[in-house]
GULOPA-783049 format. One record per residue (C-alpha): residue number from 1; x negated, y negated, z negated; residue in one letter. Coordinates in Angstrom, 2 decimals. Layout:
BEGIN
@vexgu=NUM&u=X&v=Y&w=Z&tordo=a
...
***
This chain:
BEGIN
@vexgu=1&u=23.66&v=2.21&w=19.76&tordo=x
@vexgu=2&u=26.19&v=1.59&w=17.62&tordo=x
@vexgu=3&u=25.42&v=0.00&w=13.47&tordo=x
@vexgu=4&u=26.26&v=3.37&w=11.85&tordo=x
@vexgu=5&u=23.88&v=4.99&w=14.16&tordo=x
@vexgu=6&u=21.37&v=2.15&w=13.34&tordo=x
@vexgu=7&u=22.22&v=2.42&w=9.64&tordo=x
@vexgu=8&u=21.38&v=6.49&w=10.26&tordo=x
@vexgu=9&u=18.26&v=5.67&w=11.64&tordo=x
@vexgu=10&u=16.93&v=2.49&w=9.07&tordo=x
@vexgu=11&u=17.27&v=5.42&w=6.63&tordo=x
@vexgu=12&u=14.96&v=7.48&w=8.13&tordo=x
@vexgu=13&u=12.70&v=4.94&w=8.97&tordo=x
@vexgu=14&u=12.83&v=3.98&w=4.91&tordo=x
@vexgu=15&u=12.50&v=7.83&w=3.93&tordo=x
@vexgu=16&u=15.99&v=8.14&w=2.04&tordo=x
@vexgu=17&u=18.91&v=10.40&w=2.07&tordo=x
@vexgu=18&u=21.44&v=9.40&w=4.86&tordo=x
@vexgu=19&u=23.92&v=7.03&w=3.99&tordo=x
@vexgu=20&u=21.83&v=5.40&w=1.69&tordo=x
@vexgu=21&u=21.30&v=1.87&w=3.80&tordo=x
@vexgu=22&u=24.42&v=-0.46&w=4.27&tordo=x
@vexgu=23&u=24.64&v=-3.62&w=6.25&tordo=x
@vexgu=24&u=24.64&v=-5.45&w=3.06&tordo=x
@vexgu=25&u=21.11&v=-4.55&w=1.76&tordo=x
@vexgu=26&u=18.64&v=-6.83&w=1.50&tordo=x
@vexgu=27&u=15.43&v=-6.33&w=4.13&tordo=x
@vexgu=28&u=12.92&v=-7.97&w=2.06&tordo=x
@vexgu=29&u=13.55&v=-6.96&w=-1.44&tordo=x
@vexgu=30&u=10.53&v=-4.38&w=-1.03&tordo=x
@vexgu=31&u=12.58&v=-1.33&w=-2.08&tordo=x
@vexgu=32&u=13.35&v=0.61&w=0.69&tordo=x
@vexgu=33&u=10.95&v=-1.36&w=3.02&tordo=x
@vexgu=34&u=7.53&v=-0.99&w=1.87&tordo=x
@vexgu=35&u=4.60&v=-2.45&w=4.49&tordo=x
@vexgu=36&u=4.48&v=0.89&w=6.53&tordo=x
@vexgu=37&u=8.71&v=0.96&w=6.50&tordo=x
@vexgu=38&u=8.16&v=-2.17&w=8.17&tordo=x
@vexgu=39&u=5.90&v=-1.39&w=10.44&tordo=x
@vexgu=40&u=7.90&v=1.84&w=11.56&tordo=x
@vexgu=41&u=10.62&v=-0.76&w=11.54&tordo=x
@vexgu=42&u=8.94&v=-3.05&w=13.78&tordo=x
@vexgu=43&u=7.87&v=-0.11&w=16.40&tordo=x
@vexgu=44&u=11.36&v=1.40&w=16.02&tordo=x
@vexgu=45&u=13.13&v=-2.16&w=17.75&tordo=x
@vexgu=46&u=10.25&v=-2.16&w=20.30&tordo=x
@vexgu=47&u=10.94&v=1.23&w=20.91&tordo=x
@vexgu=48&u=14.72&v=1.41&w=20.95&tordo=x
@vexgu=49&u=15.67&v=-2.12&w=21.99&tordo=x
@vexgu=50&u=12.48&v=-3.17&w=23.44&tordo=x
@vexgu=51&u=12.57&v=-6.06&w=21.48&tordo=x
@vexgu=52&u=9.64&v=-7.63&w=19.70&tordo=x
@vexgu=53&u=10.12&v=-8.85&w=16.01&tordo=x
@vexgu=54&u=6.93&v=-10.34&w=13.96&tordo=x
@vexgu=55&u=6.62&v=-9.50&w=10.30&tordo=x
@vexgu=56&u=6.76&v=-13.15&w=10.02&tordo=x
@vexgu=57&u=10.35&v=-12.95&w=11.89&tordo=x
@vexgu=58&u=11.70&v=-10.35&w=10.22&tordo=x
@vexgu=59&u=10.87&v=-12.37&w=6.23&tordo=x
@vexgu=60&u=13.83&v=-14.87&w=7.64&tordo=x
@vexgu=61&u=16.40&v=-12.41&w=8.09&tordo=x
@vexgu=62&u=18.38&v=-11.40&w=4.84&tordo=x
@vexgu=63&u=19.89&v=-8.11&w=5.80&tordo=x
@vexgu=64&u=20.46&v=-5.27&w=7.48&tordo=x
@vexgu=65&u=23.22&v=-5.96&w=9.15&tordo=x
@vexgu=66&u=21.74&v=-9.13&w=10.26&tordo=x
@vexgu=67&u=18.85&v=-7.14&w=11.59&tordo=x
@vexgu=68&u=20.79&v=-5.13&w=13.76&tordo=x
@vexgu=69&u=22.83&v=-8.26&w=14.96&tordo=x
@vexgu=70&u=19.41&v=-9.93&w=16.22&tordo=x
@vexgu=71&u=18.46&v=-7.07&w=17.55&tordo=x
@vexgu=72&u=21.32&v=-6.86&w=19.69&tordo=x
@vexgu=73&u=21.60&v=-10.14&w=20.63&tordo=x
@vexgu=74&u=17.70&v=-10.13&w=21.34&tordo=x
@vexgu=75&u=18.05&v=-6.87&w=23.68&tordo=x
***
């Protein structure tokens, strides 16, 4: 998977018109993730990279892009 397709999918996840997500936006700013985004979120990386974040995990990363980084590197 490639970070547009991510991106794609993040805005799903968050309920919002496609294209709406860049790598730049903040994860925990409670906008476009409220607590069931994250949860989606959280079974979406199990799901897709079959990797395991925590909700406590996912409060220290600042972005998007930096979420689909770790999840990469994690994989």
């Amino acid at each position: 998977m490639n970070e547009k397709e991510f991106m794609l999918l993040i805005d799903d996840i968050c309920g919002v018109e496609q294209g709406t997500v860049t790598c730049s936006d903040s994860l925990g700013n409670g906008v476009l993730f409220d607590s069931l985004a994250m949860l989606k979120l959280i079974a979406f990386l199990d799901k897709e990279f079959g990797v395991n974040f925590g909700i406590e995990e996912l409060g220290k990363i600042s972005t998007i892009g930096d979420l689909f980084n770790k999840a990469i590197t994690k994989a």
